[in-house]
N, C-alpha and C positions, 0 to 999 in steps of 0.2 A: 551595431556591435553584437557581435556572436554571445548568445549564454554557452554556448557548448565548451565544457569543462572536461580538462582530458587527465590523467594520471596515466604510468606507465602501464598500466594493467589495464585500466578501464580507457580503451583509446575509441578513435574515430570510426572505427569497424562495430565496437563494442555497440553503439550508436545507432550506427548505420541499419546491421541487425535488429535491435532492441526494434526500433521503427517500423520496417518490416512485420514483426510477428503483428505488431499495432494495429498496423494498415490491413494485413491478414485478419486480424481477429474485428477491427471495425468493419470492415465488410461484410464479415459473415451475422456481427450483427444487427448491420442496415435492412440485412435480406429477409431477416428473424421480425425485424421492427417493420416492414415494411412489404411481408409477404402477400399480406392481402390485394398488394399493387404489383410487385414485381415475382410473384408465385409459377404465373402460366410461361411468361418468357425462361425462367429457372429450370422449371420441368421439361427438359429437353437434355440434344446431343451433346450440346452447347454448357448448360449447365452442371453435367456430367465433366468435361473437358473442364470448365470452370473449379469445380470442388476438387479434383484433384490435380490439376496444379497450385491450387490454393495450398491445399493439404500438403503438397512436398516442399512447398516454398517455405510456409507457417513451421515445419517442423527443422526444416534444416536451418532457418534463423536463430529458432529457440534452443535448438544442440547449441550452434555455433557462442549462441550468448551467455546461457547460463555456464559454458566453460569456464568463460573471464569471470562473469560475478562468481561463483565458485572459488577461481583463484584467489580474489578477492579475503574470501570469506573461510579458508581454510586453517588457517592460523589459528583464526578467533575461536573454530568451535571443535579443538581437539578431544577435548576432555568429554570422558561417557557419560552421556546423558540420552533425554527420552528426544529432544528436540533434536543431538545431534545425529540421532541415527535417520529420524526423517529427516535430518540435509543430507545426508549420505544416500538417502534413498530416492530423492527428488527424480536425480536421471534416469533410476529405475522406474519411475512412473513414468517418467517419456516415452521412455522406448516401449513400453505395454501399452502406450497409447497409440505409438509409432504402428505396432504390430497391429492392432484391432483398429484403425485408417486401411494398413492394407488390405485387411480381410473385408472393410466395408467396399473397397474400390473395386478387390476381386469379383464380387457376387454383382456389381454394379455393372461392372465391363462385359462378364463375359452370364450374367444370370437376368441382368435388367431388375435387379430386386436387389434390397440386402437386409437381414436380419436384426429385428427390434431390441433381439440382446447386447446384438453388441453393443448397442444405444444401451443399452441397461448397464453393460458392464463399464465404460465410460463416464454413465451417470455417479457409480458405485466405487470408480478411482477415482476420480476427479473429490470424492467425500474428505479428502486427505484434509482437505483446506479446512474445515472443520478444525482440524486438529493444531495446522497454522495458527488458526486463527484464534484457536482457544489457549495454546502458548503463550501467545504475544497479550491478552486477557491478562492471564496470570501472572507475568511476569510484570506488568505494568502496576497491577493492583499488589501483588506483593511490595516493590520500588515505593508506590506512594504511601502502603500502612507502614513500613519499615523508617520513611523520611521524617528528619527531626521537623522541618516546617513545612506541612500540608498546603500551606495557602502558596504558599511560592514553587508546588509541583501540580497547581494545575492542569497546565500543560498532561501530567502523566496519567491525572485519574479521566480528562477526554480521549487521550490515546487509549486508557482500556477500556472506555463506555462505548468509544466508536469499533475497536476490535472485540465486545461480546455482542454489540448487536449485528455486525457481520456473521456472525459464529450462529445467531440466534436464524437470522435469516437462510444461510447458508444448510443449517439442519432441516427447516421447513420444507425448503427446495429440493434437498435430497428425498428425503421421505416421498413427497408431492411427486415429485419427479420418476422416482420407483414403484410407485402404487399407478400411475397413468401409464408406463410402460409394461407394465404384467399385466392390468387387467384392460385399461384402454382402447389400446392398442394390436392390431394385427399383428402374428409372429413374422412374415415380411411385409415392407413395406415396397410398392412397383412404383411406375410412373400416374399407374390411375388412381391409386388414393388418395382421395380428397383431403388433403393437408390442409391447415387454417392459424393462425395466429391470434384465435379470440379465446376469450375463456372460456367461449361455451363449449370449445373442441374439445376440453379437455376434461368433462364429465366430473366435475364435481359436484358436490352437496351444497346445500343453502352455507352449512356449517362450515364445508371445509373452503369455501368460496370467502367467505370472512378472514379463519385464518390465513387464506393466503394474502389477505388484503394487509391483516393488522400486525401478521406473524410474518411475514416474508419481505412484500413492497415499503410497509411501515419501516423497519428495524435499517433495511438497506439504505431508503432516503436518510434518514434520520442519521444514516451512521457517516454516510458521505458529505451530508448538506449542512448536518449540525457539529455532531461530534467531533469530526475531522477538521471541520473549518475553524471551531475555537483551538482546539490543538494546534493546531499549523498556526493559526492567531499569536498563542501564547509561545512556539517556538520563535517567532518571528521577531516577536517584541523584545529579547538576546540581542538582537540585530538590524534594530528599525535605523538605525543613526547609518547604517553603509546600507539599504536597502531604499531608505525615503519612504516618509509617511504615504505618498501617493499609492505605491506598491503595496503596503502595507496593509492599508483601506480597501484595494480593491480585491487581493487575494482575500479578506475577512466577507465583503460585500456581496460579491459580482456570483461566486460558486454556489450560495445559497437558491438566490434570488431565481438565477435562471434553471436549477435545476428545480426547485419545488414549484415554478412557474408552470412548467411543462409536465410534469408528472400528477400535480394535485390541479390543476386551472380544471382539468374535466371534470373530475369528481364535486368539484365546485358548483359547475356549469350544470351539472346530471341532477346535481341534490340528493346524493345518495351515497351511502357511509355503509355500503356491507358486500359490493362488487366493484370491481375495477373496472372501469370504463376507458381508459386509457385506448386502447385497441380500436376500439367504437370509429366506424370510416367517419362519422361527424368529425371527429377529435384528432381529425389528418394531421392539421396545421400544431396542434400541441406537441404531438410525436414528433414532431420538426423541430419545435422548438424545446421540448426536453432532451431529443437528441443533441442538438447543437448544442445545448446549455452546458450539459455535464462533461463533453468532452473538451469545448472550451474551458470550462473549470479548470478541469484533470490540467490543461497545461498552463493555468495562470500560477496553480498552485508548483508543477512540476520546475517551471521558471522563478519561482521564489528558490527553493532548493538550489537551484543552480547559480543561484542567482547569492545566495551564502557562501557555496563553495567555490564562486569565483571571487568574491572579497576575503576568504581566505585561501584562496591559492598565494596572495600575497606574502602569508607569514609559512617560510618554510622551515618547516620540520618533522621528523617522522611519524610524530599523534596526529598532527594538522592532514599529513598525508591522509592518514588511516579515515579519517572522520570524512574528507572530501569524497572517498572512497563511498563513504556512508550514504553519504549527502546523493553522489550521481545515483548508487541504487533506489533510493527514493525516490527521486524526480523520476527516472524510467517507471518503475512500479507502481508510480501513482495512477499512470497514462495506461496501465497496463488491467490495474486491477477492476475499474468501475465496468468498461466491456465483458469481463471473463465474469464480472458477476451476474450478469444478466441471465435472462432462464428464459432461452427457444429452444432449446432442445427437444420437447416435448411437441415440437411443431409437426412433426416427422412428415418433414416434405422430403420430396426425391429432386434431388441428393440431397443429404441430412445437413441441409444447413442449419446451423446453429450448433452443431458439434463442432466445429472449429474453436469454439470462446467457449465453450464449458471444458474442454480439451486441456486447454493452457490456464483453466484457472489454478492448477497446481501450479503452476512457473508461476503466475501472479500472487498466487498467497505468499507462495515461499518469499518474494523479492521484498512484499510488502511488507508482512508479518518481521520480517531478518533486517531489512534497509532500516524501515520506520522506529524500528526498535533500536537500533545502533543507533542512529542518530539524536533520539529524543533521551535516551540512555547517558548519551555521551554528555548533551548540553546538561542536562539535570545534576552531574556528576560535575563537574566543572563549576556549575552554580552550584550545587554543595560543597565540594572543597573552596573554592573563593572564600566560603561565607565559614569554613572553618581555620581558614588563613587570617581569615581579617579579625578572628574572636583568640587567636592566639595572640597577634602585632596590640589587641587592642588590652591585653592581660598584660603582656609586656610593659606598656604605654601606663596602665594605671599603676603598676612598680615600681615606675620612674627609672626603667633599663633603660629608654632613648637618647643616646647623649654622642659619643663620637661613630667614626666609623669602623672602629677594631668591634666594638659593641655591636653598633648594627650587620657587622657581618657573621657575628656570633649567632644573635638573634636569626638571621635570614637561613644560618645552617640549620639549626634547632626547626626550622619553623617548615623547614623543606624536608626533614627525614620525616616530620609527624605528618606531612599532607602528603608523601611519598605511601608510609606505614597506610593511612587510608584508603586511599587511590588502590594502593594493593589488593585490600578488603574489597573495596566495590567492585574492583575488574573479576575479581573472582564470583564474587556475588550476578556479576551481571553479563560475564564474561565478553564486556567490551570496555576497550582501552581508553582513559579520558588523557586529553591533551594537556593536565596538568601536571601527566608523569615527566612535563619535559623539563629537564631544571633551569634552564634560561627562564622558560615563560612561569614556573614558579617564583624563581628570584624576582624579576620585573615587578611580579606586580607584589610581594613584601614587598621590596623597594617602592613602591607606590604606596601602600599603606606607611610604610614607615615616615616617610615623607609628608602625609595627611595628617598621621598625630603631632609630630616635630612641629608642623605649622599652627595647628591648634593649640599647642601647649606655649610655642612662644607667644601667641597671640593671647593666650589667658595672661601671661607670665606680664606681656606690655600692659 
């Protein structure tokens, strides 16, 4: 049985694409993870011919896609704000990225070299996500101080401890990444410089060899393995009744286990807390197994998502539309973002692989930062209006208004303009639409409440 979940906007193409950049961007960081093995065979005619058709493929999927999620998302973020000018700017940083690919292919094709800036200047676009990332921070943590019940928006204060420790890592990296590229580094780099994918290629300090460990590797695991996984945990649990406990268990379980397996088993194994060993040719077989782990993850978790908005494609309406919409950009984004976060950039082998997946970490923040947040937005908002529907029906009930149906339909009107009245307030506040603006699925469930006190009250009454 297929998870693939389609809407008239986000269809099979949308998909198709979305995969593509994936496949693109896992490749280049197989080659990144794995340079030490597959380095000498790369450095050729071959791997020239390789990186740029990589390169035209990777960018012409990521245009083609981000059109649709775009479409998607156009509605939602009319109004002037600081976030919506970075979406409005998103395809601007494509096509600057577009442009400095070509200038790296020209100097490559016809100079056999190509220039460390432009690696620089990539490094220094791609900083956008930063800013992603520290939106979707702020927005989450405003959402849960502003929430009448704390304990029941868990969920939103791990969605923003997992989005500032991406934010946190993401700053290191850039820095790190800019300071090894101006002084490191060669102004070009040819076919004969010795490229390397260890730490020690990349001349740091005792000092800054730590921060990269507790300041960068730290904050990313931690915000994939931990953060992420309670949040997506605590979205799930909405939904465990059409999803099955099994699902349930293993999206909370499985993403942990295999990525801190593979990532931290060295450091374990080394007995040593202030450089990365991950790299280390000993610690082959871990790099196997934290690659595999996290990307198997990225789709246990991506098929939960999907796996929501195919038990709600059942109920159609146009908020349920809007949220499935949510829902697919998640799941793609999820699969998108753990590769774009990774840091080879600084490998600078010829051709510059690992500029492929620092390239598109702008398309993954944005999808992540905008998807994950509409979604977790959405349910949060729906589980606060519920819980504001059921403390009206239950005001009503201790008045003693429950009695015929000229009554309860009075009540059900009263109780769907005040849950409409708020609904209003938080779309604006959060500027996404909750599915309880729809007045069927409002009525239903007053009618459902009304129906829970009616029975408790006769049952005192007997």
């Amino acid at each position: 049985m297929t998870l693939i979940v389609t809407t008239s906007i986000l269809n099979k193409k949308t998909y198709l694409m979305t995969f593509i950049v994936w496949a693109m961007i896992i490749t280049d960081v197989i080659f990144g993870t794995f340079l030490d093995v597959l380095g000498k065979p790369l450095n050729s005619s071959f791997g020239v011919i390789l990186f740029i058709t990589m390169s035209i493929t990777v960018f012409f999927a990521g245009l083609y896609a981000l059109r649709d999620f775009m479409a998607v998302l156009r509605k939602d973020l009319q109004a002037p704000s600081f976030f919506n000018r970075l979406y409005k700017a998103t395809p601007l940083f494509l096509y600057a990225l577009v442009v400095i690919f070509t200038a790296i292919i020209v100097e490559m094709v016809f100079f056999s070299q190509y220039s460390t800036y432009l690696q620089l200047l990539i490094v220094l676009i791609t900083g956008v996500a930063i800013l992603f990332f520290g939106f979707r921070t702020y927005k989450f943590l405003s959402w849960f101080k502003s929430s009448t019940n704390k304990r029941r928006n868990i969920m939103i204060l791990a969605f923003a401890v997992s989005s500032m420790l991406f934010c946190i890592s993401m700053i290191v990296a850039t820095v790190f990444d800019t300071k090894e590229l101006v002084y490191s580094r060669p102004s070009y780099i040819d076919p004969y410089y010795h490229s390397s994918n260890s730490m020690a290629s990349r001349h740091l300090s005792s000092i800054e060899l730590v921060i990269h460990l507790y300041a960068f590797l730290v904050p990313q695991v931690f915000a994939i393995a931990i953060a992420e996984t309670v949040a997506v945990a605590f979205f799930l649990r909405y939904f465990k009744d059409q999803i099955g406990r099994t699902t349930l268990w293993t999206v909370i379980i499985l993403p942990p286990v295999l990525f801190l397996t593979g990532i931290f088993g060295p450091q374990l194994l080394a007995n040593t807390g202030g450089v990365m060993v991950y790299q280390l040719p000993q610690f082959f077989l871990f790099r196997v197994i934290g690659t595999a782990g996290w990307i198997g993850a990225d789709f246990v978790i991506a098929s939960a998502y999907l796996l929501v908005a195919k038990t709600l494609r059942r109920q159609i309406t146009s908020s349920r539309n809007k949220i499935i919409n949510y829902l697919i950009i998640a799941a793609l984004s999820t699969i998108l973002v753990s590769p774009a976060t990774n840091n080879w950039i600084t490998n600078s082998s010829y051709p510059p692989f690992g500029a492929i997946q620092r390239a598109f970490l702008v398309l993954a923040s944005f999808l992540f930062s905008i998807g994950i947040y509409s979604v977790a937005m959405s349910v949060a908002q729906d589980a606060e209006l519920r819980h504001l529907a059921r403390k009206y029906a239950k005001e009503y009930a201790l008045l003693d208004t429950l009695g015929n149906a000229q009554e309860d339909a009075e009540i059900i009107r009263k109780v769907v303009k005040l849950v409409h009245k708020q609904a209003d307030a938080m779309g604006k506040e959060t500027a996404v639409e909750s599915s309880m603006l729809d007045d069927n699925e409002v009525k239903q469930y007053i009618d459902l409440v009304i129906s829970e006190f009616r029975g408790k009250k006769d049952h005192r009454t007997y």
